[in-house]
N, C-alpha and C positions, 0 to 999 in steps of 0.2 A: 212425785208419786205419793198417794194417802197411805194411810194406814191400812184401808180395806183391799187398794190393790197391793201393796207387802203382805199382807196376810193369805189373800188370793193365793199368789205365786210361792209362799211359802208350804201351803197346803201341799199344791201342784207339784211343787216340786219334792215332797216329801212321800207324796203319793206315789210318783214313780220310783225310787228310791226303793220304797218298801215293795213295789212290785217286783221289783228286778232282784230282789233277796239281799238290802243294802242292810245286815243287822246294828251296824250303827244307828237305824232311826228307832229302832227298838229301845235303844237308850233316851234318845230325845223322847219318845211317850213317856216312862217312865219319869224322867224329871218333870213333864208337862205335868204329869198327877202329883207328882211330890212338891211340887211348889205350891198348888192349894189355889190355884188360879184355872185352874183346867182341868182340860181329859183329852185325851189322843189317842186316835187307833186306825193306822195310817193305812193300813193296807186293804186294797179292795178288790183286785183281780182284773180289771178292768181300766179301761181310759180314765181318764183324770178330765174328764170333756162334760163326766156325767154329774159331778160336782156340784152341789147348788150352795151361795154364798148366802147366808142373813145376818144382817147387822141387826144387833142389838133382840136378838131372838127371847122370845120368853117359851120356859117349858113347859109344858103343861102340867109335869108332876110340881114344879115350884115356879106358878106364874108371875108370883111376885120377885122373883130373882130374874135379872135382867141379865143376857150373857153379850156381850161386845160384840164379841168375833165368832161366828158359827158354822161349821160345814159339813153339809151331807150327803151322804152316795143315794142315789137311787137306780140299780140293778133293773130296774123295769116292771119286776115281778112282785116283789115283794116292799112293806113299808121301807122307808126310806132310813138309814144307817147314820147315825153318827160318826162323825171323823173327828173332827177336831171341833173343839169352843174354847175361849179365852176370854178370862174377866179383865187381863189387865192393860197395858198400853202396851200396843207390838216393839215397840224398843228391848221391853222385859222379854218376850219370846225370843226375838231377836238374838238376846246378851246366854239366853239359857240353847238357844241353839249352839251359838260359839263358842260356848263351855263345855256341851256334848262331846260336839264335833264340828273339828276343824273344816273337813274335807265338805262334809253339808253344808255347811254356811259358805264354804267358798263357793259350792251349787249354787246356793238360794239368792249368792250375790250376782253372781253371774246371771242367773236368770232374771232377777231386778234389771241390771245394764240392759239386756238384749233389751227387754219390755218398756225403758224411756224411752 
């Protein structure tokens, strides 16, 4: 499994989480912005199906900064949302997940197993 589908399934699986009123991932956002590699904001009301993934995205307010990891909701109606972006190797998300919370990362592993 790459890095872009760990990050995929990581989303996904954080996505539902915060749907379902899980406020442990409200912790994992929180570190995602304190570490200085990111931005998270996981919840979206909806499927996790509406998800668009881009590697290596550039923004348009900072084109010249290059984001690794990218994902965003789009509701149908309205522009398309940010969820998550990460500059640095999903290992780091990964290791700041597992520091959050235990109980999520044993989700996010789980859901990794089912998906090889």
């Amino acid at each position: 499994m790459n890095e872009d589908d760990k990050f995929e399934i990581l989303v996904q699986t954080m996505v539902e989480e915060a749907n379902c009123g899980n406020e442990e991932v409200y912790s994992f956002e929180n570190a995602i912005k304190a570490s200085g590699n990111g931005w998270a904001g996981f919840r979206t009301w909806d499927d996790s199906d509406k998800i668009d993934f881009i590697p290596n995205y550039a923004s348009y307010a900072k084109p010249e900064e290059s984001i690794r990891f990218y994902a965003e909701y789009y509701d149908g109606c309205q522009a398309p949302f940010r969820i998550c972006e990460w500059k640095a190797d999903i290992s780091h998300l990964e290791t700041l997940l597992r520091t959050c919370s235990k109980d999520l990362y044993t989700k996010y592993e789980a859901m990794c197993f089912e998906r090889e």
